[in-house]
VEXVEXRO-65602 format. One record per residue (C-alpha): residue in one letter; chain; x, y, z. Coordinates in Angstrom, 2 decimals. Layout:
residues N
['A', 'A', [X, Y, Z]] ...
//
This chain:
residues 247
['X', 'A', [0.00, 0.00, 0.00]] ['X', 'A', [1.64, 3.62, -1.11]] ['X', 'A', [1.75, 6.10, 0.92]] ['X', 'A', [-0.73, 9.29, 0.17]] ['X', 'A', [1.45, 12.46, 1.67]] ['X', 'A', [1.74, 16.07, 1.36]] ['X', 'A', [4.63, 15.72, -1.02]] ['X', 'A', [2.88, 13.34, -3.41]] ['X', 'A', [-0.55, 15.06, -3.48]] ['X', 'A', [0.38, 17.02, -6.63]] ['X', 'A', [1.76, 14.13, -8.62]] ['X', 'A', [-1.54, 12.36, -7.61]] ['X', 'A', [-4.01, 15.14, -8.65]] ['X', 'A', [-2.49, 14.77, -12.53]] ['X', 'A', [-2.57, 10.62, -12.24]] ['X', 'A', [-6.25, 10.91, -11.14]] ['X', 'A', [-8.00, 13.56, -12.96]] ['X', 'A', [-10.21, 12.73, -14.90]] ['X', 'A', [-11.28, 9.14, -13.23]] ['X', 'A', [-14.42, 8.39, -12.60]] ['X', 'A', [-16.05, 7.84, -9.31]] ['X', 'A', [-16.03, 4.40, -8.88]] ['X', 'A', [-12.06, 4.53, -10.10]] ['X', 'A', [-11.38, 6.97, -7.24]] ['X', 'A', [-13.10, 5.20, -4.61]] ['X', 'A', [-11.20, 2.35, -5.38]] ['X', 'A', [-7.94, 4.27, -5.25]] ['X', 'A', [-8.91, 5.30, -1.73]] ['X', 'A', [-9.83, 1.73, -0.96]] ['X', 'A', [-6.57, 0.66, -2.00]] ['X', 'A', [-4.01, 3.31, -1.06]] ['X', 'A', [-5.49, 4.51, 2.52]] ['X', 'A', [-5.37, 1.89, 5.61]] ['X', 'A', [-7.77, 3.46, 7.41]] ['X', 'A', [-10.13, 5.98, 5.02]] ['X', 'A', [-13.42, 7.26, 6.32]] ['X', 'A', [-16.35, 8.18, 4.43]] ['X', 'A', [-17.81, 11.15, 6.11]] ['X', 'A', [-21.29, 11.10, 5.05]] ['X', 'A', [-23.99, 14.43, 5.28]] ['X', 'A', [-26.37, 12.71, 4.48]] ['X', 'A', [-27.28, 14.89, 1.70]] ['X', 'A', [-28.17, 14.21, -2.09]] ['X', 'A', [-23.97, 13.89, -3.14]] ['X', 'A', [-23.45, 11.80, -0.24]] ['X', 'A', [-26.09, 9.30, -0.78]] ['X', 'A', [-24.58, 8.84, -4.32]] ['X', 'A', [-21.32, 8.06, -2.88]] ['X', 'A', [-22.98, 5.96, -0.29]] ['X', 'A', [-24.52, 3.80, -3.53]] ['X', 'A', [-20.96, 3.47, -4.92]] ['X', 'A', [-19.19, 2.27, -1.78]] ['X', 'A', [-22.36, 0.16, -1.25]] ['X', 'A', [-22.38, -1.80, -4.41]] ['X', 'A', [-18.54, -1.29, -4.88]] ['X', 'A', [-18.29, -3.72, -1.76]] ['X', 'A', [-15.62, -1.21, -0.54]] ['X', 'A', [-13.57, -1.35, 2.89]] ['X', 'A', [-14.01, 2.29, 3.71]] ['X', 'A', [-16.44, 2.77, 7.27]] ['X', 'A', [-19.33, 5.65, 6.41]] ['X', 'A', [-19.87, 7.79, 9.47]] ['X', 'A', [-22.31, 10.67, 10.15]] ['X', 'A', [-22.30, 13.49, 12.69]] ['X', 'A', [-25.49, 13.64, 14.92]] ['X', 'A', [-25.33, 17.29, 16.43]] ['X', 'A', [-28.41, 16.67, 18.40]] ['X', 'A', [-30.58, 19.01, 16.35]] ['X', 'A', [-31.38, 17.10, 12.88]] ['X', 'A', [-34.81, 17.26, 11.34]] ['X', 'A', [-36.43, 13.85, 11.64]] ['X', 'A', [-36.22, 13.03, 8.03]] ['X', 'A', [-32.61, 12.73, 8.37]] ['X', 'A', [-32.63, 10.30, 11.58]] ['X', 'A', [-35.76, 8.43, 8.75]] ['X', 'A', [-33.26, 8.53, 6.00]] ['X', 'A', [-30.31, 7.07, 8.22]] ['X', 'A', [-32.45, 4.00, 9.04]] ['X', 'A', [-33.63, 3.64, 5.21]] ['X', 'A', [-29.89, 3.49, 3.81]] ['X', 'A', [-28.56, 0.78, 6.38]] ['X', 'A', [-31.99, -0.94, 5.56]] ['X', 'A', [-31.52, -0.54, 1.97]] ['X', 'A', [-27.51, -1.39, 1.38]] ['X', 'A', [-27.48, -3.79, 4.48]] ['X', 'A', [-24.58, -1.21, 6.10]] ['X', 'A', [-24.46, 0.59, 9.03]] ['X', 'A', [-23.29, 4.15, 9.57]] ['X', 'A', [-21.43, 5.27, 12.52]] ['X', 'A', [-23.00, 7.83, 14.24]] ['X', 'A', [-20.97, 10.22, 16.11]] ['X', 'A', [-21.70, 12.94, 18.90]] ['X', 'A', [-20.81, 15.79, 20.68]] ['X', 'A', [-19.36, 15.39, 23.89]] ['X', 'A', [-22.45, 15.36, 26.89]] ['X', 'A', [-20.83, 17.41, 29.31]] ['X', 'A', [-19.71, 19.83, 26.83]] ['X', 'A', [-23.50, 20.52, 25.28]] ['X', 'A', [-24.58, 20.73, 29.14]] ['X', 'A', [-21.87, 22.80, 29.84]] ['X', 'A', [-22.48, 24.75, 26.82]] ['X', 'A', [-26.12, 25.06, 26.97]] ['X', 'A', [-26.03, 26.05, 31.25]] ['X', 'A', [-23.58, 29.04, 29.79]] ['X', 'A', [-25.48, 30.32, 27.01]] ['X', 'A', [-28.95, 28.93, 26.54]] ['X', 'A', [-30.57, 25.91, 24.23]] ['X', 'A', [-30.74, 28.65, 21.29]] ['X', 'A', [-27.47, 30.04, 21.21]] ['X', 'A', [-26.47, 29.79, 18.12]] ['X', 'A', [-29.41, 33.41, 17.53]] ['X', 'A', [-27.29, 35.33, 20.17]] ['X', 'A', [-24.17, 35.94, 18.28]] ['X', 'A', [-21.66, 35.06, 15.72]] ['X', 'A', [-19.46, 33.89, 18.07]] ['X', 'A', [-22.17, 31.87, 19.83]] ['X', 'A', [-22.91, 30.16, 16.57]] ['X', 'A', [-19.52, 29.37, 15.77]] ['X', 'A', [-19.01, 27.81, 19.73]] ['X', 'A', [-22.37, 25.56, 19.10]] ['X', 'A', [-20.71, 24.41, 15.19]] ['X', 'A', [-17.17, 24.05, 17.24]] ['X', 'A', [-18.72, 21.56, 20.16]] ['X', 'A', [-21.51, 19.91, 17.89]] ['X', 'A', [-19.74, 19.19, 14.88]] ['X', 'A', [-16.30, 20.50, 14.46]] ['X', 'A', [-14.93, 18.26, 17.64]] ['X', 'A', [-17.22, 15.33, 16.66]] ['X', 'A', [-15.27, 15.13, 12.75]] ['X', 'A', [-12.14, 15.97, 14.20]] ['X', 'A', [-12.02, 12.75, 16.56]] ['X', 'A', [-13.18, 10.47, 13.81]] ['X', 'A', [-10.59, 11.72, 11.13]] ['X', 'A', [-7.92, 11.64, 14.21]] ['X', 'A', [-8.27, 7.82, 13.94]] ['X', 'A', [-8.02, 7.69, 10.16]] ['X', 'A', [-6.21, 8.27, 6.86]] ['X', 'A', [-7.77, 9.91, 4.85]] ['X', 'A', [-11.69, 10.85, 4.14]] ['X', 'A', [-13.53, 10.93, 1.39]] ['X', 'A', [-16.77, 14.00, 0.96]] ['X', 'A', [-19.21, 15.49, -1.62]] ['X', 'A', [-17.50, 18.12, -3.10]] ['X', 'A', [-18.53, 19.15, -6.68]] ['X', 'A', [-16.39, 21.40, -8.45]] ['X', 'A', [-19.50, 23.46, -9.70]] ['X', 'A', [-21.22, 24.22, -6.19]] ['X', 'A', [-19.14, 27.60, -6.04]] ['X', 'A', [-16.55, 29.55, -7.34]] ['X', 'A', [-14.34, 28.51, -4.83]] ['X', 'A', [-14.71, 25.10, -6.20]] ['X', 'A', [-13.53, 25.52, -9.85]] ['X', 'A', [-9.61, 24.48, -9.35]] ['X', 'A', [-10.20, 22.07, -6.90]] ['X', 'A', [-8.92, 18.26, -7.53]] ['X', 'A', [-10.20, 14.70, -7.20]] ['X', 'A', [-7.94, 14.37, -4.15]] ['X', 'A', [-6.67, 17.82, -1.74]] ['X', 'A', [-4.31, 17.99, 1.03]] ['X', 'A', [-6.38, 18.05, 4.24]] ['X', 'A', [-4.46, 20.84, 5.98]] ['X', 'A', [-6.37, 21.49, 8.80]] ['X', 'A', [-6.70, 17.67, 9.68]] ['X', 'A', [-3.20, 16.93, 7.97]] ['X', 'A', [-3.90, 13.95, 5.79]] ['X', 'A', [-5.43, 13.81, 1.82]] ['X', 'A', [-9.27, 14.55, 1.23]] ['X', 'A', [-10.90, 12.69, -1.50]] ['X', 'A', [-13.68, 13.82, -3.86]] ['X', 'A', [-15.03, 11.63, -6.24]] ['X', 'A', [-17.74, 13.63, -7.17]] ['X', 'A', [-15.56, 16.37, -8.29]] ['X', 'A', [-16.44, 16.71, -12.11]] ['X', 'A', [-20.20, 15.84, -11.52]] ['X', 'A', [-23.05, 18.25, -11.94]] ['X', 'A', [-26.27, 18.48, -9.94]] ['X', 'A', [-27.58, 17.21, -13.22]] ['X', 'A', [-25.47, 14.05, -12.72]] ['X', 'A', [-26.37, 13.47, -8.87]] ['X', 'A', [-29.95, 13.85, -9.51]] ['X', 'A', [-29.93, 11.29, -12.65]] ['X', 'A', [-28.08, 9.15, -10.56]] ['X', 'A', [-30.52, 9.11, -7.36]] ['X', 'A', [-33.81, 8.54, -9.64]] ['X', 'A', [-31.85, 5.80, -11.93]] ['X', 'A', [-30.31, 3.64, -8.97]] ['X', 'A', [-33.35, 3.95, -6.92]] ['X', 'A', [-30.85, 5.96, -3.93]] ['X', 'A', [-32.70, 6.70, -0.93]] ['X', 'A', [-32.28, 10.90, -0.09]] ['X', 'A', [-34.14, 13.26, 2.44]] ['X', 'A', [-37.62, 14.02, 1.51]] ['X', 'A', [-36.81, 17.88, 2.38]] ['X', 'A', [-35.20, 18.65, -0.54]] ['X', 'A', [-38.46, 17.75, -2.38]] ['X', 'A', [-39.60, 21.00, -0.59]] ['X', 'A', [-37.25, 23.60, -1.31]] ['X', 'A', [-34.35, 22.10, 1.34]] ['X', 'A', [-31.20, 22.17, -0.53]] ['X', 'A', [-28.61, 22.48, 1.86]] ['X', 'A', [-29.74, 20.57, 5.03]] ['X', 'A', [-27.68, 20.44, 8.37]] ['X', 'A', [-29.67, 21.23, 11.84]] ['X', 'A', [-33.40, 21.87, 12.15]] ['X', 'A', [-33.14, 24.93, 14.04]] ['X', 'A', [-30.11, 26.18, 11.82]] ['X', 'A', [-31.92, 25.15, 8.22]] ['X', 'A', [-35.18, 26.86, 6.20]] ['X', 'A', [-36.06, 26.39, 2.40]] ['X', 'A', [-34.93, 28.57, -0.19]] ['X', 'A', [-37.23, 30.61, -2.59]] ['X', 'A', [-36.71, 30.50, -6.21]] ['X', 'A', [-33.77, 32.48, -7.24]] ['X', 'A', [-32.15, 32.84, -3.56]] ['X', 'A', [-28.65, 31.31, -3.03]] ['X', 'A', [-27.89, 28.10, -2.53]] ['X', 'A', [-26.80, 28.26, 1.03]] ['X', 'A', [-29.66, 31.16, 1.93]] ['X', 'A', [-31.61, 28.80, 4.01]] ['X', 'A', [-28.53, 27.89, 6.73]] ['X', 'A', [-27.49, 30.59, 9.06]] ['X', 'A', [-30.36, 32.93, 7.39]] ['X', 'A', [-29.56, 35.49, 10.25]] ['X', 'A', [-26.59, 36.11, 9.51]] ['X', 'A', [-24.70, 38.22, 6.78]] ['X', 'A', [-23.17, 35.67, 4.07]] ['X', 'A', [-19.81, 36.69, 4.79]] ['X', 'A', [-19.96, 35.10, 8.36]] ['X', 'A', [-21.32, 32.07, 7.37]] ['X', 'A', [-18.63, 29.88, 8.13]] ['X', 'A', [-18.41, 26.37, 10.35]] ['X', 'A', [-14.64, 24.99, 9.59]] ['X', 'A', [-15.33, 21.20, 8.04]] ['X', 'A', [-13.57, 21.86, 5.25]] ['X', 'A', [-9.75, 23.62, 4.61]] ['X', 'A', [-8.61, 24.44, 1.23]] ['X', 'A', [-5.16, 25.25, 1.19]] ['X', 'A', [-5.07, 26.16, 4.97]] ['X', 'A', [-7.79, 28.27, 4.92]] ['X', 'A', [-11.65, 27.51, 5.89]] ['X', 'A', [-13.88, 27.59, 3.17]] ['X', 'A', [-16.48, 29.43, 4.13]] ['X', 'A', [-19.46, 27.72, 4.97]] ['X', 'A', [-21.91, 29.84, 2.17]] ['X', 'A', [-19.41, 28.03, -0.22]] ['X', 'A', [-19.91, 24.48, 1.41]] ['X', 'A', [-22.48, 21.65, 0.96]] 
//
């Protein structure tokens, strides 16, 4: 098994572009000892669920439970292990840290403040992903080149910076075109919410529909001004992509 490093991430982006899904799930399979699928849950994530699924690869899917999901996505948990005959990890927050947390500032923090917001993202999910990718190799995530500008030079497979070990993302080259024809045609189980104008789902109490024409990401954090819209699970380059920008 090669070794997937800093050094060699640049020699791997030109070996791998172009490859399709499938080929760079494999690649992960076979070249990370202990990768991690890192699942949202939402409509890219289910495809790559499917692939690993069928693919009969070796690479654990976990989820983050923050506590706060809608009930559709606790529904559509139990309807993927039913359906692929898997089961997905489920991680939390720390207890005493939510108690903590929550005796400080209130249930509804996250209104109160940037900074509040960022605290509830930071113990909910941000400490959650960090312990599980502690204990692996390398993860693999939804990205699509075309969600956002910030997307357009990415590669099939990044340099993790902030966790320090490679990101893969198989989706990379696919449009929302492609995940959609590729839910309907393999019969892929995904959140009834996005049925109702739900695009980008995360927390119930953090997460609204869009209206026609808003942004993509308008329905998380819709208090806020866009430019502070920002939760920290994914680095580019060192720097946090800002959340507005994310899946």
């Amino acid at each position: 098994m090669s070794k997937i490093s800093q050094n060699n991430i640049k020699t791997l982006q030109n070996e791998l572009a172009g490859a399709s899904a499938e080929e760079l799930l494999q690649f992960a399979a076979e070249h990370l000892e202990r990768p991690v699928f890192a699942t949202s849950l939402g409509q890219e994530d289910q495809v790559i669920t499917d692939l690993i699924a069928k693919g009969g690869l070796n690479i654990p899917i976990f989820t983050l439970d923050t506590g706060r999901l809608f009930p559709e996505t606790y529904d559509l948990i139990a309807s993927t292990e039913e359906k692929y005959d898997i089961k997905i990890k489920t991680t939390f927050p720390d207890a005493d840290e939510v108690e903590q947390m929550v005796a400080e500032e209130g249930v509804n923090l996250f209104r109160k403040s940037i900074e509040a917001r960022k605290r509830c993202c930071g113990v909910r999910k941000m400490k959650p992903l960090r312990r599980m990718l502690g204990a692996s190799s390398g993860w693999i995530c939804g990205l699509r080149r075309d969600q956002s500008p910030t997307r357009t030079e990415m590669h099939a497979i990044e340099w993790d910076a902030g966790n320090d070990i490679p990101k893969f993302n198989p989706l990379i080259d696919w449009s929302l075109s492609d995940v959609l024809s590729h839910l309907k045609e393999h019969d892929v189980p995904y959140n009834p919410l996005h049925d109702q104008g739900f695009v980008s789902i995360g927390c119930a109490c953090c997460t609204r529909a869009i209206e026609p024409g808003e942004d993509i990401r308008a329905g998380r954090w819709w208090w806020e001004s866009p430019e502070q819209k920002e939760c920290g699970l994914h680095v580019v380059d060192g720097k946090i992509v800002r959340t507005k920008d994310l899946k």
